[in-house]
Backbone as CSV, one residue per row, in Angstrom:
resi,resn,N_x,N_y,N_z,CA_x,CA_y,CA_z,C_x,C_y,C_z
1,UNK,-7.092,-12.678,4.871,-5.816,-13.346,4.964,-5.622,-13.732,6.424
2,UNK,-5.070,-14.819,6.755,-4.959,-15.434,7.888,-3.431,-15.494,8.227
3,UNK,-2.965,-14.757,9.372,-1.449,-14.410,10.075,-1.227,-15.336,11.255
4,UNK,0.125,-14.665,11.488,0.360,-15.337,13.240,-0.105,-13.637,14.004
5,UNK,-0.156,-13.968,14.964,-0.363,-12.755,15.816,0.546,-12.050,15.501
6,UNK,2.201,-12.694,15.627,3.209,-11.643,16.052,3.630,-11.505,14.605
7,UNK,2.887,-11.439,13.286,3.360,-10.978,11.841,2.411,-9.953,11.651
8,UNK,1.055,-10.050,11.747,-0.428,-9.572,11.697,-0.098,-8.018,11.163
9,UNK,0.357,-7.079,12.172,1.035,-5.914,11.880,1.775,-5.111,10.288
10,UNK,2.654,-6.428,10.557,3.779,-5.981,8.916,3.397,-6.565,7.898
11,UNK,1.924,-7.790,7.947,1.753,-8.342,7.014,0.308,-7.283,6.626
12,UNK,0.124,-6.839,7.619,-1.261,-5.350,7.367,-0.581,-4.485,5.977
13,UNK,0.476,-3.757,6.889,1.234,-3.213,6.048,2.014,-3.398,4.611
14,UNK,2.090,-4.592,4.294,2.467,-5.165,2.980,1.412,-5.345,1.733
15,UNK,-0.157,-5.306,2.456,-1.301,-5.403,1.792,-1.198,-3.650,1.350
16,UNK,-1.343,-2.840,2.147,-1.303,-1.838,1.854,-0.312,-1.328,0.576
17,UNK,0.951,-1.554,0.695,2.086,-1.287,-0.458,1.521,-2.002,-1.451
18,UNK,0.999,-3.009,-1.469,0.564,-3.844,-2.682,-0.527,-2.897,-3.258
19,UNK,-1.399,-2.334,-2.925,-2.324,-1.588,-3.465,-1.861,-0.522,-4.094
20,UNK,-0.616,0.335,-3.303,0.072,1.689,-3.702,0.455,1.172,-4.627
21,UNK,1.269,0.556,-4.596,1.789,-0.129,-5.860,1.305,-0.217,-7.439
22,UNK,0.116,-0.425,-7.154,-0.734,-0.487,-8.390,-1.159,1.330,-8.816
23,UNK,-0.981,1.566,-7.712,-1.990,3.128,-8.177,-0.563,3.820,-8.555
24,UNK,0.630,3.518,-8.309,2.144,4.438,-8.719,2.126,3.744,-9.772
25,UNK,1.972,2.638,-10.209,2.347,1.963,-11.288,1.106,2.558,-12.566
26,UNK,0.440,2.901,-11.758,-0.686,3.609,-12.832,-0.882,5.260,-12.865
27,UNK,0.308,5.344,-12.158,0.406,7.187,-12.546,-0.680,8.013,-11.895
28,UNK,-1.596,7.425,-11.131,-3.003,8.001,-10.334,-2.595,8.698,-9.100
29,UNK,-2.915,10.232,-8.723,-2.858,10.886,-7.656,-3.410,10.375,-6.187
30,UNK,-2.771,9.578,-5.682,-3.764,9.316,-4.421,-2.795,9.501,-3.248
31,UNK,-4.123,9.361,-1.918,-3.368,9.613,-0.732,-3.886,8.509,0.073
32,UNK,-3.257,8.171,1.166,-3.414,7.375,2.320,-3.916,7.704,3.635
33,UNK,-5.149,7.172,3.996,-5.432,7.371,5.151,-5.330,6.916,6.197
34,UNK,-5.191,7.054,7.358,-5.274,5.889,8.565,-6.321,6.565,9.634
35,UNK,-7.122,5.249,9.698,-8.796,6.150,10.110,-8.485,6.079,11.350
36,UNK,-9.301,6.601,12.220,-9.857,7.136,13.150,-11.085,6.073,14.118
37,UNK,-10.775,5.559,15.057,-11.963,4.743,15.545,-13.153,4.676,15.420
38,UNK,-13.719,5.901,15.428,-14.663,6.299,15.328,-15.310,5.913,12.941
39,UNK,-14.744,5.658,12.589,-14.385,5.936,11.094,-14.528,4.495,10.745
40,UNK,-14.001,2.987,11.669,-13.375,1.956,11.584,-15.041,1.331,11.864
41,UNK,-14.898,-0.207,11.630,-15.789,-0.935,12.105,-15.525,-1.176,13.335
42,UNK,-16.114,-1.472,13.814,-16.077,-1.905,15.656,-15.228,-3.203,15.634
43,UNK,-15.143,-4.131,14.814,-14.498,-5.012,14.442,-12.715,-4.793,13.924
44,UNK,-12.693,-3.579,13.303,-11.228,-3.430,13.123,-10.371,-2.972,14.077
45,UNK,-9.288,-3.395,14.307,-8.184,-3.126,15.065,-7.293,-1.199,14.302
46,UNK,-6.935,-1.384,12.981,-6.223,-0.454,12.404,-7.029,-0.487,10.890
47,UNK,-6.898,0.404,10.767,-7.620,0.450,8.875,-7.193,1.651,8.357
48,UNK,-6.542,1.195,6.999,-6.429,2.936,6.149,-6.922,2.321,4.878
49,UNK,-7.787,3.591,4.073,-8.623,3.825,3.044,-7.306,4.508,2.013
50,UNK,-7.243,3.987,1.359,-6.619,4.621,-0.281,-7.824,4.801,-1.033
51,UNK,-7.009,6.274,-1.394,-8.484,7.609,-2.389,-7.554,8.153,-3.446
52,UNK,-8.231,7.463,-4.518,-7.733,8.451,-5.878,-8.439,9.537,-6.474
53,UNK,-7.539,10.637,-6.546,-8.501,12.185,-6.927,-8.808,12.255,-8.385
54,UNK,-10.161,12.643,-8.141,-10.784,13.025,-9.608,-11.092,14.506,-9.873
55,UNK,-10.102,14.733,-10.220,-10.395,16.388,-10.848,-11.999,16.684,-11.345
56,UNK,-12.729,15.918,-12.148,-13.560,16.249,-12.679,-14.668,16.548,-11.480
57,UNK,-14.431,15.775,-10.581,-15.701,16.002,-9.751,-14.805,16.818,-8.471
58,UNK,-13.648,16.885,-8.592,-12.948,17.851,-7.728,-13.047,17.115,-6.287
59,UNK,-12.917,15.736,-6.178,-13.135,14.988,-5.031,-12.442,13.646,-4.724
60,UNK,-11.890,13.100,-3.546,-10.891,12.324,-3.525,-12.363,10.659,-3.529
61,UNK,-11.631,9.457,-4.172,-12.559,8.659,-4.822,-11.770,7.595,-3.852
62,UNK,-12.786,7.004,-2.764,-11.550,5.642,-2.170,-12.205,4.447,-2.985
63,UNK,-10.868,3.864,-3.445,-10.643,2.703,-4.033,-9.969,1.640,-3.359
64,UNK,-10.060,1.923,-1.883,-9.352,0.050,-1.427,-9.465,0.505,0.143
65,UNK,-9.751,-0.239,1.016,-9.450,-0.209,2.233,-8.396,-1.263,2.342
66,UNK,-7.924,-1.426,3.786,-7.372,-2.311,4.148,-7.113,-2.227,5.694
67,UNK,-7.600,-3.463,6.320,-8.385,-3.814,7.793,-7.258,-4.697,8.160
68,UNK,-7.096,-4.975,9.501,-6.247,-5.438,10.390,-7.609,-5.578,11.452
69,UNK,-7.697,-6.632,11.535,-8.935,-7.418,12.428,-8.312,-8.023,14.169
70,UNK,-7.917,-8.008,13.966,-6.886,-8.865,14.823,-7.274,-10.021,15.310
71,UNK,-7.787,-10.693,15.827,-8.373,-12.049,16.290,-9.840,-11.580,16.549
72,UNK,-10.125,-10.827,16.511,-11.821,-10.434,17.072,-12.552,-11.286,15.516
73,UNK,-12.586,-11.657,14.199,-13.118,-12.537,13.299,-12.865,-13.959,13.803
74,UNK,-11.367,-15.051,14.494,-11.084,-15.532,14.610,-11.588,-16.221,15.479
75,UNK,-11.772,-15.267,16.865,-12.608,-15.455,17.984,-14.104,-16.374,17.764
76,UNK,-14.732,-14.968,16.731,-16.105,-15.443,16.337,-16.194,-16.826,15.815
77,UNK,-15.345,-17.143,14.322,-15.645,-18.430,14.280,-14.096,-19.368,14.482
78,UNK,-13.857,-19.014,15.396,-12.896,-20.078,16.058,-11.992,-20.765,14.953
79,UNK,-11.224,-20.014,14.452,-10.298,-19.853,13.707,-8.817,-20.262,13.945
80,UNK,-8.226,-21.278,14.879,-6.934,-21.093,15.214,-5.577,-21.948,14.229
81,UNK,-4.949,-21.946,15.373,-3.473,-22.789,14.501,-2.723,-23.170,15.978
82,UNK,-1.879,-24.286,15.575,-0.469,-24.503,16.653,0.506,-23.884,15.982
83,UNK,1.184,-23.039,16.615,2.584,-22.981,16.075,3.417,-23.959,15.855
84,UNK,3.537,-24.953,17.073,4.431,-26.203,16.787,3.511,-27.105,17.285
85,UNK,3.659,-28.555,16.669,3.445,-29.490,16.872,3.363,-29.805,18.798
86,UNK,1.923,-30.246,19.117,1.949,-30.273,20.457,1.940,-28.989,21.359
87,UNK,1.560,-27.792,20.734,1.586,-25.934,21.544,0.110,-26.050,21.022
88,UNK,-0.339,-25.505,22.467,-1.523,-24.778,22.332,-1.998,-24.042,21.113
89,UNK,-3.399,-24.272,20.878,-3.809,-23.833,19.788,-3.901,-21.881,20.064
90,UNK,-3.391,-21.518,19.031,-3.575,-20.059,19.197,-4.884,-19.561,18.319
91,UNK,-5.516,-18.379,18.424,-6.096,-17.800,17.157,-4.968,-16.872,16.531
92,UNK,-5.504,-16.750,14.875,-5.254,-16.792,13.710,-5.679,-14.751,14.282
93,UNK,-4.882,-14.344,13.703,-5.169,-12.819,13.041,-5.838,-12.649,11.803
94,UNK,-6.790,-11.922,11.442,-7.184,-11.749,9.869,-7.027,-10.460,9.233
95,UNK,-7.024,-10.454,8.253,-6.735,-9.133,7.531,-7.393,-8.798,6.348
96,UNK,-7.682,-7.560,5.826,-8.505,-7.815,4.264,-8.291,-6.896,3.573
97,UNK,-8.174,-6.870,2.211,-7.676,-5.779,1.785,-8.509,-5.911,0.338
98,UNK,-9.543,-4.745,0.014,-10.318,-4.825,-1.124,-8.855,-4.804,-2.224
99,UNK,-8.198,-5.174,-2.740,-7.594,-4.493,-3.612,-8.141,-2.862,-4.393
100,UNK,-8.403,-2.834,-5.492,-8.581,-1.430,-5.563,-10.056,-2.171,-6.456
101,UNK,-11.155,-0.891,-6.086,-12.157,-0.886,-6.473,-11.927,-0.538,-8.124
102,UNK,-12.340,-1.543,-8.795,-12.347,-1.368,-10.253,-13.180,-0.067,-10.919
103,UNK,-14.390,-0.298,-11.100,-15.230,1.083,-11.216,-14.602,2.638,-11.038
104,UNK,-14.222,2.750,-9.649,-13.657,4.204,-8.854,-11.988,4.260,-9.633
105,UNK,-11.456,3.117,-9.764,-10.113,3.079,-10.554,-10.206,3.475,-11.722
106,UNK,-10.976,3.086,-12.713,-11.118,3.718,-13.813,-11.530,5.144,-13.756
107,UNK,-12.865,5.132,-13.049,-12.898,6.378,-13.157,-11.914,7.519,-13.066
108,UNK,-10.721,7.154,-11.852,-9.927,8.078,-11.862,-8.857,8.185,-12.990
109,UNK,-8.476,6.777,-13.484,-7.868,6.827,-15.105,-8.403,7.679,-15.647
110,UNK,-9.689,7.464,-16.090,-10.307,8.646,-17.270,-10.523,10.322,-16.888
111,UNK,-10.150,10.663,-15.605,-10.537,11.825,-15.375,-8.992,12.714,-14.775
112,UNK,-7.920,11.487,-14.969,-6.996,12.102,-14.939,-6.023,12.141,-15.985
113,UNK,-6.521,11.183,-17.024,-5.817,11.035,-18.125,-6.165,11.825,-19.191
114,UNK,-7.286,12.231,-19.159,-8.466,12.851,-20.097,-7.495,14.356,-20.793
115,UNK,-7.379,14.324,-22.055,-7.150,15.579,-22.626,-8.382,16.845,-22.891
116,UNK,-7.500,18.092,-22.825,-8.575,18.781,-23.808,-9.532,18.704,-25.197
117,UNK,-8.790,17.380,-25.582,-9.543,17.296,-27.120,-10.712,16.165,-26.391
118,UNK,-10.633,15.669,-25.525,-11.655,14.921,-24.746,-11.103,13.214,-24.709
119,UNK,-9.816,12.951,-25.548,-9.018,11.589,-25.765,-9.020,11.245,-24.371
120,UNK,-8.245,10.009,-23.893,-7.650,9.555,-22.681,-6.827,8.565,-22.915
121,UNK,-5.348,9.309,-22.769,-4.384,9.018,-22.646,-4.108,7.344,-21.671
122,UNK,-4.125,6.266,-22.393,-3.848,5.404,-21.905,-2.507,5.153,-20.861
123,UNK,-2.135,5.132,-19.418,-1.070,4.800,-19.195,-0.629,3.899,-19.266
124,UNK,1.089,3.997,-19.075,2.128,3.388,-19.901,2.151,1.672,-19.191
125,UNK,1.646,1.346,-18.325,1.889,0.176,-17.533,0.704,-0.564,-18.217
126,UNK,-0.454,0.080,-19.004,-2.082,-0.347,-19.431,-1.615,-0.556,-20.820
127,UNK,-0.502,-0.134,-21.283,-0.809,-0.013,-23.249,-0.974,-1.372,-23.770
128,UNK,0.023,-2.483,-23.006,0.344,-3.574,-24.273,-0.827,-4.719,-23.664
129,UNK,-1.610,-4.369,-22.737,-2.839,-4.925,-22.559,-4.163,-4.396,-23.505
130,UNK,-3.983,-3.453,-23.938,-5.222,-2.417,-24.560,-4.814,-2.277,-25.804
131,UNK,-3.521,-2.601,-26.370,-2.971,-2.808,-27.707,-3.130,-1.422,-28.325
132,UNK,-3.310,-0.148,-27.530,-3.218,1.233,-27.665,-2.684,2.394,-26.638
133,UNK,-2.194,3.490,-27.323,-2.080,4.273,-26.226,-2.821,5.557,-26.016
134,UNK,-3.858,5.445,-26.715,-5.179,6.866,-26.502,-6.350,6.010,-27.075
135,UNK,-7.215,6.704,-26.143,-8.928,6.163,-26.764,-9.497,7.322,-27.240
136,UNK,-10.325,7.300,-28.469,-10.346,8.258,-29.104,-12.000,8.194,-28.304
């Protein structure tokens, strides 16, 4: 996604809620990270990893990053914008946000939905897409 410099920040942060969003809306245990430099690409400015827990394997599963680049992509391939008509061309901020890894998402559906009889409880935001609410 391509920002102004001075949005880049809160528009990081809005990618992020968009992802939570999906994982509250799907009833999935997860937590938020905000990495560590050392953790980040040399290329990212800020990055946090969303991880949904899977009981079965007793281990947190990341399903989405989301990067705040800041002009260091922009730089490379010369990426800019005018703000106004006749202003210096600025560079563009970028941002990226896997949405949530499909595969690792399910998985955590099925391993947190999963009954003792071995069913999985479809959640309630998934039913009238799946035209059910347990898989036998």
């Amino acid at each position: 996604k391509f920002v102004r410099p001075e949005t880049s920040y809160e528009e990081h942060e809005k990618l992020l809620q968009n992802a939570e969003e999906v994982l509250q809306l799907l009833g999935l245990p997860y937590r938020v990270l905000l990495l560590c430099s050392g953790d980040m690409s040399f290329a990212a400015a800020k990055c946090y990893d969303l991880e949904v827990w899977a009981p079965g394997g007793k281990q947190w599963l990341e399903v989405s990053s989301c990067s705040n680049f800041e002009d260091f992509q922009a730089r490379r391939a010369n990426i800019r914008f005018r703000p106004e008509a006749g202003a210096k061309p600025q560079f563009v901020h970028t941002l990226n946000a896997s949405g949530l890894a499909l595969p690792r998402t399910i998985i955590g559906i099925m391993e947190n939905y999963q009954t003792e009889e071995g069913t999985i409880v479809v959640p309630e935001v998934l039913r009238d897409f799946m035209g059910c609410s347990v898989l036998q």
